[in-house]
C-alpha positions, 0 to 999 in steps of 0.5 A: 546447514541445509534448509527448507521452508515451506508456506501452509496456511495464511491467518491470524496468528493465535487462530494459527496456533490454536490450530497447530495446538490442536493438530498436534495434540491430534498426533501426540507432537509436542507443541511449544506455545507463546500465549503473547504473541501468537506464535507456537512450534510443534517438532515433528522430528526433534533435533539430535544432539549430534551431528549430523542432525535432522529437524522437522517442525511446524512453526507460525510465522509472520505472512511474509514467510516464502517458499525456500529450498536450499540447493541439494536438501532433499539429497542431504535430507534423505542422507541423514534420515534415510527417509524423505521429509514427512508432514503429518500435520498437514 
């Protein structure tokens, strides 16, 4: 499994998810939301049920979160999907 984490914004937490609420509605992506904690998710690329897959998400998170790229992801990423990694929320 391959893996990529990119950092996009820094704040609390229920303003980060209002705002991925509101982006993703923006964009018709759906968003799960966890009222208590703050936290919500949004799948810009749902994850297949087969193998290989791919998954696109935009997540809050705590602060701590850094920028991580496994090595040879984008070349497994593009094999698997046949494009490069798309952020429309951003």
């Amino acid at each position: 499994m391959k893996r990529s984490t990119e950092r996009v914004d820094l704040g609390h937490p229920h303003q980060l998810a209002q705002g991925l609420i509101s982006s993703s509605e923006r964009h018709g992506i759906d968003v799960e939301h966890d009222p208590v904690y703050g936290r919500a998710r949004a799948w810009v690329r749902p994850r297949a049920k087969g193998r290989p897959m791919a998954e696109e998400l935009f997540a809050t998170a705590p602060a701590r979160v850094i920028n991580k790229q496994d090595k040879n992801f984008e070349r497994y990423w593009d094999a698997v999907t046949g494009s490069a990694a798309q952020l429309p929320l951003v």
